[in-house]
C-alpha positions in Angstrom: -137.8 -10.1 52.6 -136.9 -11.5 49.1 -137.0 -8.3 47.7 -134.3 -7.4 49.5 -132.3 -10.6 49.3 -132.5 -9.8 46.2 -131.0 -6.6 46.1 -128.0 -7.8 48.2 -127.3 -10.1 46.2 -126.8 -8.3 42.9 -124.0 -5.7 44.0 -122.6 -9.5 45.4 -121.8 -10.8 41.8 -120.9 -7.3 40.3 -118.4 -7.4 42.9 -117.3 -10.6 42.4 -116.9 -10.0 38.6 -115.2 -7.1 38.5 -112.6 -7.9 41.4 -111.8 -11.5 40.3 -108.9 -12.0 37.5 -110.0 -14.6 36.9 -113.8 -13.2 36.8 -115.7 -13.7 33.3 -116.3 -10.4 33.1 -112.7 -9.2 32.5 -112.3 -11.4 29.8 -114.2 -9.2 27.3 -111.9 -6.1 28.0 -108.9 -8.4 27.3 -110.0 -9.6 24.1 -110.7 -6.1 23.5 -107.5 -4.5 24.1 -105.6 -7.7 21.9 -107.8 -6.6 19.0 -107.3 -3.4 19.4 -103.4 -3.7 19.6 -103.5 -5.8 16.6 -106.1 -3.7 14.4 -103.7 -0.4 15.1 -101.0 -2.2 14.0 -98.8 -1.4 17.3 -97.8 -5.4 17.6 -96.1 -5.1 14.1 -95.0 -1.8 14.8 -92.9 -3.7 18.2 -91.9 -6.3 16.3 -89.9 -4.2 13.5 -89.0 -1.4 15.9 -87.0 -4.7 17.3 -85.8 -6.3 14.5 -84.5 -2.4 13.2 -82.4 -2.2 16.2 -80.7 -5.0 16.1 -80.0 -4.5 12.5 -78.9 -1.0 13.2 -77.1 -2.0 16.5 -74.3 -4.9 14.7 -72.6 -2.6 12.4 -72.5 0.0 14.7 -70.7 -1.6 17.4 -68.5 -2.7 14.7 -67.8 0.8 13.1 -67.6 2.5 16.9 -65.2 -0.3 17.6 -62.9 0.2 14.4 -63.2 3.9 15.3 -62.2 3.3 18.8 -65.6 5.7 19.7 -65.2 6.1 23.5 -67.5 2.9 25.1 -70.3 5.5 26.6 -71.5 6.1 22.5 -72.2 2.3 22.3 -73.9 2.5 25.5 -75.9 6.3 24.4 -77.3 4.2 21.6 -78.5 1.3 23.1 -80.3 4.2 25.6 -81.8 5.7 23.6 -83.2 3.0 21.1 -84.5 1.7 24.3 -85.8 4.9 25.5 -87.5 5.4 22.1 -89.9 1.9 22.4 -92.0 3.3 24.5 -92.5 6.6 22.3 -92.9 4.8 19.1 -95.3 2.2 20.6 -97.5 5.1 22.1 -97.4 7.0 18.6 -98.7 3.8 17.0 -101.5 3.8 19.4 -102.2 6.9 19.2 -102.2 8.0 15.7 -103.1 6.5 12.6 -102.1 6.4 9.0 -105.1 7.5 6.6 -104.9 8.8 2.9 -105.2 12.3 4.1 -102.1 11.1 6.2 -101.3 11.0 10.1 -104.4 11.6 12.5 -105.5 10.9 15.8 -107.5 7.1 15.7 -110.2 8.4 17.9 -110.5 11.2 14.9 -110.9 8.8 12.2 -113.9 7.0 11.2 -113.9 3.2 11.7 -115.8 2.3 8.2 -113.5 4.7 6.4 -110.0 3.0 8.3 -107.0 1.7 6.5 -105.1 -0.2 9.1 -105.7 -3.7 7.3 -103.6 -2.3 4.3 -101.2 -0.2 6.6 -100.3 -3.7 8.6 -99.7 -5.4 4.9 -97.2 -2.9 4.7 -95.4 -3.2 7.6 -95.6 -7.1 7.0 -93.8 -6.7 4.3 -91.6 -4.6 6.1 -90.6 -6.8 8.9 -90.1 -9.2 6.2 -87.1 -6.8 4.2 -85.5 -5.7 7.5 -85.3 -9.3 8.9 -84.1 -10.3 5.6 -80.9 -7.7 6.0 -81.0 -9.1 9.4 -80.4 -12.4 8.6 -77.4 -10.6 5.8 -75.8 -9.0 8.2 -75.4 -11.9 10.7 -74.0 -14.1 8.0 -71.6 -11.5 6.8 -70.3 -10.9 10.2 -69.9 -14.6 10.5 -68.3 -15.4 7.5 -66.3 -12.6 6.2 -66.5 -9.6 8.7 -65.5 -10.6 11.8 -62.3 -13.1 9.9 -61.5 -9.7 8.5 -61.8 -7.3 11.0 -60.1 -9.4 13.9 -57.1 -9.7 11.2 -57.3 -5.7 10.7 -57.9 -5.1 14.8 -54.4 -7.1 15.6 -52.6 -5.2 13.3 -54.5 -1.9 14.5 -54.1 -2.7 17.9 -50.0 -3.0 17.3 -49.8 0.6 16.2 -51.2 2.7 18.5 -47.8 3.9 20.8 -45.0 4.0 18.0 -42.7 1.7 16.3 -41.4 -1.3 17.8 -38.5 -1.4 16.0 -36.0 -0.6 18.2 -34.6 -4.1 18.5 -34.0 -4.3 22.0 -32.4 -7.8 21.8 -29.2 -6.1 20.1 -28.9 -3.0 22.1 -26.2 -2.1 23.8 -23.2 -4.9 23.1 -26.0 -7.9 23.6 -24.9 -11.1 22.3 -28.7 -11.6 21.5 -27.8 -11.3 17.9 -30.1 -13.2 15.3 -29.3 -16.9 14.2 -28.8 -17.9 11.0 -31.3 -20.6 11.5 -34.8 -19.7 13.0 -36.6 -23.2 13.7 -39.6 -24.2 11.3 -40.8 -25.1 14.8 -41.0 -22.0 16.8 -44.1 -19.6 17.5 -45.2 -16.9 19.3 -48.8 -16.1 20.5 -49.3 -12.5 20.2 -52.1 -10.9 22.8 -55.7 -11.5 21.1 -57.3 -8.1 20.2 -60.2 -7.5 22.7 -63.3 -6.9 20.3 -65.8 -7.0 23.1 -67.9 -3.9 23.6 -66.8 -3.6 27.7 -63.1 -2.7 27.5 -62.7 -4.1 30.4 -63.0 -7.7 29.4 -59.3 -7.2 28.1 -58.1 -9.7 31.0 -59.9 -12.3 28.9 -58.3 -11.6 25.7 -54.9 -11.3 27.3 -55.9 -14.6 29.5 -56.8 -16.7 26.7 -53.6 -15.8 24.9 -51.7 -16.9 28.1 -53.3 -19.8 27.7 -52.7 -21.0 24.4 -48.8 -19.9 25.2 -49.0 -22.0 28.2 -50.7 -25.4 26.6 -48.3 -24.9 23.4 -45.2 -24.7 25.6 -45.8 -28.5 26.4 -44.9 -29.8 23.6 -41.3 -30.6 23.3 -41.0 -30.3 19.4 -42.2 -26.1 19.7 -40.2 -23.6 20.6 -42.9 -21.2 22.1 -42.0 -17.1 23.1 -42.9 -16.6 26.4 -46.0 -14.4 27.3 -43.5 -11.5 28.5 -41.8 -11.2 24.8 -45.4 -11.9 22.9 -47.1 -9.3 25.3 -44.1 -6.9 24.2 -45.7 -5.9 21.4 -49.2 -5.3 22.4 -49.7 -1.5 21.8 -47.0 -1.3 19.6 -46.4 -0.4 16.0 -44.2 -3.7 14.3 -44.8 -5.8 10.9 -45.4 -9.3 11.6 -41.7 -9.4 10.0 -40.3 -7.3 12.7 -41.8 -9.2 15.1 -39.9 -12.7 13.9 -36.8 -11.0 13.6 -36.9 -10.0 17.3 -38.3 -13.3 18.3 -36.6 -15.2 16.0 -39.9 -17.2 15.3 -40.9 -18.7 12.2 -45.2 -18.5 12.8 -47.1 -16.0 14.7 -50.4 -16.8 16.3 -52.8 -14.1 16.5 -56.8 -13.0 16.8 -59.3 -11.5 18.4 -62.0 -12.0 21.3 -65.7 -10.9 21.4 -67.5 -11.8 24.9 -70.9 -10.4 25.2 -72.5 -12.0 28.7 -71.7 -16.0 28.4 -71.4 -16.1 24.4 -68.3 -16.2 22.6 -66.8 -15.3 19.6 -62.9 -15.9 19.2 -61.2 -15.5 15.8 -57.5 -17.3 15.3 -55.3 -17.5 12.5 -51.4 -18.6 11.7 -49.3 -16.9 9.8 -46.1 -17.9 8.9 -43.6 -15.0 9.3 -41.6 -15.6 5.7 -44.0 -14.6 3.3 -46.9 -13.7 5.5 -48.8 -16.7 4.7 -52.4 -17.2 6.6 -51.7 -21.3 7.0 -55.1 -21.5 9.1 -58.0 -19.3 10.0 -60.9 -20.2 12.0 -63.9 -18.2 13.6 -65.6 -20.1 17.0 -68.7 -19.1 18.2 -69.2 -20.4 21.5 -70.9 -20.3 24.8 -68.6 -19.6 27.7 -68.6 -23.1 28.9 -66.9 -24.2 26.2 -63.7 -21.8 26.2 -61.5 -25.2 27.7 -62.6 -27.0 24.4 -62.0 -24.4 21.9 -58.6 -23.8 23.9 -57.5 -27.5 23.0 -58.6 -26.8 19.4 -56.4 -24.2 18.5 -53.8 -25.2 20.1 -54.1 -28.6 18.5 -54.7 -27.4 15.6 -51.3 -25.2 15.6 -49.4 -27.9 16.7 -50.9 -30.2 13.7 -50.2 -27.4 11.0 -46.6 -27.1 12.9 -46.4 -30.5 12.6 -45.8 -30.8 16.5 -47.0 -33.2 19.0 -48.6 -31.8 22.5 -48.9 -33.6 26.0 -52.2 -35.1 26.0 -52.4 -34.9 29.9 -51.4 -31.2 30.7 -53.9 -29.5 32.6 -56.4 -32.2 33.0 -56.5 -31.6 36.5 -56.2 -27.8 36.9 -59.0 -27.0 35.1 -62.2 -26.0 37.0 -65.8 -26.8 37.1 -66.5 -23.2 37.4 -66.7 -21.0 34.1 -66.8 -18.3 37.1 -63.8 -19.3 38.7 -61.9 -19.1 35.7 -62.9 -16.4 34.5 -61.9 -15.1 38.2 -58.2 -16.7 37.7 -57.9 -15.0 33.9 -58.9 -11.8 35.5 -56.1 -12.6 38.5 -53.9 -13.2 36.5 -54.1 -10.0 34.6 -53.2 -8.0 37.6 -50.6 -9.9 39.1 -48.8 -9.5 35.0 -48.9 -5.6 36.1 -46.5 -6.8 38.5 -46.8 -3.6 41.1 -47.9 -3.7 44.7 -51.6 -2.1 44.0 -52.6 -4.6 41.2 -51.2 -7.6 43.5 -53.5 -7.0 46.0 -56.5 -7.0 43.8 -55.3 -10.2 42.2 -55.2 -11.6 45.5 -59.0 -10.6 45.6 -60.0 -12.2 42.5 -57.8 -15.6 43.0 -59.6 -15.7 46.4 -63.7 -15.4 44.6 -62.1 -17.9 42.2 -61.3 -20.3 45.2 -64.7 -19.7 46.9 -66.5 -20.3 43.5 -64.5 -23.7 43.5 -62.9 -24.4 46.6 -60.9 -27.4 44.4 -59.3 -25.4 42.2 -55.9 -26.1 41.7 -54.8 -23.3 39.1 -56.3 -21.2 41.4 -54.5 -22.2 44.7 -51.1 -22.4 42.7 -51.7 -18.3 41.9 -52.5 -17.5 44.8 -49.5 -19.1 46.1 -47.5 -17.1 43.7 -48.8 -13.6 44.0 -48.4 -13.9 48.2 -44.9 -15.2 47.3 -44.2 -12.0 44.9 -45.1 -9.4 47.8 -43.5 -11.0 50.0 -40.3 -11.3 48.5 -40.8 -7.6 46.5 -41.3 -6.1 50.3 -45.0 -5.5 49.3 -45.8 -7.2 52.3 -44.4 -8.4 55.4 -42.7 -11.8 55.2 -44.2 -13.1 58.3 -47.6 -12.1 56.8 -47.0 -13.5 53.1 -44.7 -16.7 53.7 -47.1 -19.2 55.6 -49.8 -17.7 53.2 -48.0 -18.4 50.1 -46.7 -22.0 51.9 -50.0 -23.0 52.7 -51.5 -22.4 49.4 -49.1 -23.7 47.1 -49.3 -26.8 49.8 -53.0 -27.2 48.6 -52.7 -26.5 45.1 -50.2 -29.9 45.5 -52.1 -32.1 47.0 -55.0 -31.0 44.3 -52.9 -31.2 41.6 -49.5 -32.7 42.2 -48.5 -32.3 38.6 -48.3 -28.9 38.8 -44.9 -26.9 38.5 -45.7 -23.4 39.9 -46.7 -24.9 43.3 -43.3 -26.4 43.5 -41.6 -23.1 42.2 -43.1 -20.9 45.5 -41.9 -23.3 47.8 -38.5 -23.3 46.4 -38.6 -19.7 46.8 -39.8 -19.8 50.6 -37.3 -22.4 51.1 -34.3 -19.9 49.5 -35.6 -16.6 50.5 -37.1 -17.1 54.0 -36.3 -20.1 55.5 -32.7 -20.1 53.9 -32.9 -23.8 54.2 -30.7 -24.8 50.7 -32.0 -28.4 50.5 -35.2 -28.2 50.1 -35.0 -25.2 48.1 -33.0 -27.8 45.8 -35.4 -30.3 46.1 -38.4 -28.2 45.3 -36.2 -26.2 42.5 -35.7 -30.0 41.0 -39.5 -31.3 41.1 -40.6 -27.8 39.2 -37.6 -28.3 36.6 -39.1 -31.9 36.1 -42.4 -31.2 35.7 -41.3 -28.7 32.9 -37.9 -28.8 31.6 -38.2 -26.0 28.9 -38.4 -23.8 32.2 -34.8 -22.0 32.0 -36.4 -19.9 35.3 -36.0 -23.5 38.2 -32.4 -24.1 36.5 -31.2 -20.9 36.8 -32.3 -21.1 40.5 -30.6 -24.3 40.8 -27.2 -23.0 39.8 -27.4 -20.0 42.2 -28.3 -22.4 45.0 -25.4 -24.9 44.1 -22.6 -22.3 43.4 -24.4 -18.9 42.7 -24.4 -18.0 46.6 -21.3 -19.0 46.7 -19.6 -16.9 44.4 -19.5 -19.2 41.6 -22.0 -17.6 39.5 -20.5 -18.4 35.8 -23.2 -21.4 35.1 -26.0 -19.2 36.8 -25.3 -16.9 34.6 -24.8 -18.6 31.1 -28.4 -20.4 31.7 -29.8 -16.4 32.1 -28.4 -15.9 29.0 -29.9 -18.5 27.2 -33.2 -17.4 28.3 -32.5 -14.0 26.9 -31.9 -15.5 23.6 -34.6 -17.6 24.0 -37.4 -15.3 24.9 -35.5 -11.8 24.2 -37.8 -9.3 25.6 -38.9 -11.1 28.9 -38.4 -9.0 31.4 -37.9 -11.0 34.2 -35.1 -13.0 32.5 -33.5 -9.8 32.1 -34.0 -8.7 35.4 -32.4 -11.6 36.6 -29.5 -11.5 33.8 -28.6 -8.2 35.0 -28.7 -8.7 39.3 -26.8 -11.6 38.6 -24.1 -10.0 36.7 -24.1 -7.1 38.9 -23.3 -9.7 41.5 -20.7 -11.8 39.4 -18.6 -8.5 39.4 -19.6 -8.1 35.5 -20.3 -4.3 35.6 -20.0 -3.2 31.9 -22.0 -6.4 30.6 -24.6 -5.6 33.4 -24.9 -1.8 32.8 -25.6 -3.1 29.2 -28.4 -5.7 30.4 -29.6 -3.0 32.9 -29.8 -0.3 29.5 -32.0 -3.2 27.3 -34.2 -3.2 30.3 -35.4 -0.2 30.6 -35.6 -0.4 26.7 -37.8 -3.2 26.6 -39.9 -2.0 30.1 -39.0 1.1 31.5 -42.2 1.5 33.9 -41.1 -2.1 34.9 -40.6 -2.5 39.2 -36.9 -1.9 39.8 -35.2 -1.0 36.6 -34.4 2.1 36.6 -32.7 0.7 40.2 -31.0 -2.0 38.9 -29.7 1.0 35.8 -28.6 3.1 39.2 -26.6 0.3 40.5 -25.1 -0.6 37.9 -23.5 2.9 37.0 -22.4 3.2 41.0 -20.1 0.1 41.0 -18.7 1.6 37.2 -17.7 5.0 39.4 -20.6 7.1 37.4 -22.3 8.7 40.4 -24.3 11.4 38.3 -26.1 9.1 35.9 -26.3 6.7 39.3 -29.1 9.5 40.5 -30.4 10.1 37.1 -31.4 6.6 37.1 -32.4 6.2 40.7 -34.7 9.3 40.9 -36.7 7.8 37.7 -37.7 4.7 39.8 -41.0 4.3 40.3 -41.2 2.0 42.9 -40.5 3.9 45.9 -38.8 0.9 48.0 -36.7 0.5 45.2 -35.4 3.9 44.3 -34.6 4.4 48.5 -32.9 1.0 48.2 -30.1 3.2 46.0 -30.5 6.9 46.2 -28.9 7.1 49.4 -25.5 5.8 47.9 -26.1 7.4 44.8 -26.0 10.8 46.8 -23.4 9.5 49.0 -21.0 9.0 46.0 -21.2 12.5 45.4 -20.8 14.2 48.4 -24.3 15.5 48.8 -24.6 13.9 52.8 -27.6 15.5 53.6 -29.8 14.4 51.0 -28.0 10.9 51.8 -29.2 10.8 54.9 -32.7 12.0 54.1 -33.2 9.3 52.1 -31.6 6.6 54.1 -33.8 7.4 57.3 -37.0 7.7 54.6 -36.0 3.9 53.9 -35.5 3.0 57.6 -39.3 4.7 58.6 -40.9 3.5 55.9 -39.5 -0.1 55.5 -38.4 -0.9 58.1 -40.1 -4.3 58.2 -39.6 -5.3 54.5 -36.1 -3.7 53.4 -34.0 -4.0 56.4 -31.2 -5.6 54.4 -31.4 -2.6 51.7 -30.8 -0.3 54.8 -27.5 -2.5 56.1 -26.1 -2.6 52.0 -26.7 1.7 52.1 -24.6 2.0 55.4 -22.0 -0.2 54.3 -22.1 1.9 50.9 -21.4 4.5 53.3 -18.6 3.2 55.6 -20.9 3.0 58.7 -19.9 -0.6 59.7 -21.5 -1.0 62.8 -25.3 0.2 61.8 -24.6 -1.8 58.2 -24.2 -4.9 61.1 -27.3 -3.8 63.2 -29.7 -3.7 60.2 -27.6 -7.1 59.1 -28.8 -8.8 62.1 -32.6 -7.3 62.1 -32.7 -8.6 58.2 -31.5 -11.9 59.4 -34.1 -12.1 62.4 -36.9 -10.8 60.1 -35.5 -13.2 57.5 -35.4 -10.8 54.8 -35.0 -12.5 51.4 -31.7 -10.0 50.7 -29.5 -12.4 53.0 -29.2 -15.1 50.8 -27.1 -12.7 48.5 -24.8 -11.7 51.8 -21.6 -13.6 50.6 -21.7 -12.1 47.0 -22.9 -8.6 47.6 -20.7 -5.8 45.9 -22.6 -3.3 47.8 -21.1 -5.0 51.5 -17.5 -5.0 50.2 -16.6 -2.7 53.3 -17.5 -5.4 55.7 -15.8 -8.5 54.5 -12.6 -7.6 57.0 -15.1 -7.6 60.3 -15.2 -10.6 62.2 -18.8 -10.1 62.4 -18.7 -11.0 58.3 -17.6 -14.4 58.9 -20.6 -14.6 61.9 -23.0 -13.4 59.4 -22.0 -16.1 56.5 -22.1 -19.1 59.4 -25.5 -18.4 60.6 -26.5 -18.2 57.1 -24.7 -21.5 56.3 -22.7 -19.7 53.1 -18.9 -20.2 55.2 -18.2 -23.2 53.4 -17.8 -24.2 49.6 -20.7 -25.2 48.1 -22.7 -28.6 49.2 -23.0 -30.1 45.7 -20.4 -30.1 42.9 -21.8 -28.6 39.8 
């Protein structure tokens, strides 16, 4: 009986041994392999396989970049470096280096080996290529990347032509240069997006919006909004050209690099006279920090500028969230595309940002916008976008009541929806005193005081002045030329109508505004030229029925007058009533009246002052029209 307990008991420990990890005897065979790893030399092999790549790997990206080698090479490289690892480590194992040169280690004696002096070597190896490692981090540091932003920006400016054609003076503008330009005034060009992803250009473009945004607070700049700084992104101009059609005396610009959380962002003024670099700085930080380094440039433009900024803007608007606001920046990127596809994906994106930080104030207040935009641009149905846009600009108040924008979108549901004149004044007023450099509330303000009215002479000047101010924002001009169009003024606003499709011609609603403007000067021809170049479809069928009209071609009228009532039914019913009164049909221009009144299309507030509905001021059912929409009288507050 013992012998056998003995026997059963043996096979009992080998067992236990050999299927324990943490049995004694594996132990041995780990030891073994370590040793074995390390007397073949693979572990230094690893290690400057490693260090080689990364070496190799910073000056590529850099040269692929300068280049402008399509993304996938970048990627290709990394694949394969990492695909090769694997390979190289296995060669090391398998083969070894002896005086008679490469052989299978299983093939060479161990007393006759020469690994010991074969891992000196690639000591000292590791030791040269970390060496250039550590060369080429400081260059890049230092002197590459100070460089090579500086050359990207300029780079980055040339790649779709000349930008010389200096809109601001095209056709008959009174935009002409001043004498003077203000040691005080700047403009923030886009930062050149150095990052390896291409699409981390919303960042770039986002922390220039920024900087414009924090540097407008200070009442001694002068600061070019982001429309006119943007203007020149892709284009060919000398930093000269670019203060002569801004009329700016310094020029921020830089570059991004965002790889994961970290952060490199280069930034230097120049002043526009001579070309002088006045301040350069390189910031190499973590993502987190992007609020700080924000407040340093811009503080340190406003010192070199000799400027003071508000030390309380945006306090409260920032968020907790490095993921929210990277969220916003990308947001805000689409809604700047300002077309109906883009505004629903910033819609997405200002949405994660809100999950991320339900608190977010910024956030709120661009959501409120963007539901505000298609609502009022017909790329969604008012119903649907008002109480949105209402409810978030609501929040993004009581988060942040300093905030301006939240005020602005519920002065514009107030005019264009609820067509209730007081509080859009109101609301118009508290945006205008949160930030008085804002031409855009003011403007408003004198349309809502006189504008609707007919008086539309103030309204107008202040759109002017923005046009000097920031000559290649398109929205001024936008606005500059409906507002002329509706003063009557039709040479001066076929002239403001020709600058904007200069300075954006795949802009919403330009060509449009070009088509209207040739219709009221009796030029029906160029009238459908302009039209059928429109884009935006809602836009184009909001004028190519009269365009056709005006020259007898009734069928194609027609055709395109019922496409508009199909199609939009719900968001252009007020463009259908202005094309049948272009047309003489009085009765249907007053049914599609009334259905733009009930689904309070933002067109009625322009009823009184419409060229378009010239045929129906005789109809008693005018007068109706103007009472319901409380425009019968003269206006409510003297201006």
């Amino acid at each position: 009986m013992a012998k056998k307990t003995q026997q059963t008991q043996t096979p009992l420990i080998q067992r236990k041994s050999e299927s324990s990890p943490s049995g004694r005897a594996a132990f041995p065979f780990k030891l073994h392999l370590f040793d074995e790893l390390k007397r073949r030399n693979v572990i230094r092999v690893a290690v400057l396989y490693l260090i080689a790549c990364w070496v190799i790997l910073e000056p590529t990206h850099v040269v692929f970049h300068m280049l402008e080698v399509p993304e996938w090479a970048n990627r290709l490289v990394i694949l394969l470096m990492v695909i090769g690892f694997p390979l190289v480590l296995l060669f090391s194992w398998v083969y070894e280096v002896t005086p008679e040169g490469l052989k299978p280690t299983e093939h060479v004696d161990p007393a006759k080996s020469i690994t010991q002096k074969t891992g000196q070597k690639l000591n000292q190896a590791i030791i040269i290529v970390l060496s250039l490692a550590v060369i080429v981090l400081l260059a890049d540091k230092f002197w590459l990347s100070k460089r090579l932003g500086a050359s990207e920006s300029q780079r980055a400016s040339s790649k779709e032509g000349s930008a010389r054609a200096a809109v601001p003076s095209a056709e008959g503008s009174s935009n002409s240069t001043p004498t003077t330009i203000s040691d005080k005034s700047i403009a923030v060009l886009p930062f050149v997006n150095m990052s390896a992803d291409k699409e981390q250009e919303y960042f770039s473009d986002g922390l220039s919006e920024e900087l414009i945004d924090r540097l407008s607070h200070s009442s001694d700049l002068r600061v070019i909004s982001r429309t006119s700084s943007f203007y020149f992104k892709g284009k060919q101009a000398t930093i000269g050209e670019i203060a002569n059609t801004l009329h700016v005396s310094h020029v921020l610009e830089g570059s991004v690099r965002k790889s994961g959380r970290a952060l490199r962002i280069t930034a230097q003024l120049i002043r526009t006279a001579d070309g002088t670099h006045l301040w350069s700085q390189t910031y190499d930080r973590d993502l987190a920090d992007v609020f700080k380094m924000q407040e340093e440039i811009a503080g340190t433009v406003a010192t070199s500028l000799k400027a003071a900024l508000s030390s309380t803007a945006h306090r409260q608007s920032i968020s907790t969230s490095v993921e929210a606001y990277n969220l916003l920046l990308q947001g805000r990127f689409f809604l700047n595309r300002f077309n109906e596809a883009d505004s629903h994906r910033a819609v997405e994106l200002f949405q994660k940002a809100i999950d991320l930080d339900p608190n977010y104030a910024a956030a709120w207040a661009s959501l409120a916008e963007t539901y505000m935009v298609q609502a009022v641009d017909g790329w969604t149905h008012v119903a649907d976008g008002s109480p949105k846009a209402r409810a978030a600009a609501e929040r993004a108040l009581k988060l942040d009541p300093a905030l301006a924008l939240p005020h602005f979108v519920l002065a514009k549901i107030s005019q264009f929806f609820d067509w209730d004149w007081s509080a859009a004044r109101a609301q118009y007023q508290s945006a205008l005193d949160l930030n008085p450099d804002d031409l855009t509330p003011a403007a408003t303000l004198a349309w809502i005081s006189g504008g609707m009215y007919g008086r539309l002479d103030e309204q107008i000047e202040i759109r002017k002045k923005a046009t000097e101010r920031d000559p290649l924002d398109t929205g001024s001009l936008q606005a500059l030329t409906f507002d002329l169009f509706l003063g009557g003024r039709n040479e001066e606003s076929l002239a403001a109508a020709r600058r904007l499709v200069l300075v954006d011609p795949s802009s919403s609603g330009v060509h449009a505004q070009l088509a209207a403007a040739f219709l009221l000067l009796g030029r029906p021809d160029e009238a459908l030229a302009a039209a059928q170049k429109e884009a935006d479809e809602i836009s184009r069928l909001s004028v190519l029925p009269a365009a056709y009209w005006a020259l007898s071609r009734k069928a194609e009228s027609d055709a395109a007058l019922k496409e508009l009532e199909t199609k939009y039914a719900l968001d252009a019913a007020y463009s259908a009533a202005e094309m049948h009164a272009y047309r003489g049909e009085i009765d249907s221009a007053f049914q599609w009246l009334d259905r733009a009144y009930r689904q309070h299309d933002g067109g009625m507030c322009t009823v009184r002052v419409d060229p378009l509905l010239q045929n129906l001021h005789k109809d008693q059912r005018y007068k109706a029209v103007l009472v319901k929409m409380k425009l019968d009288g003269d206006p409510p507050i003297a201006r």
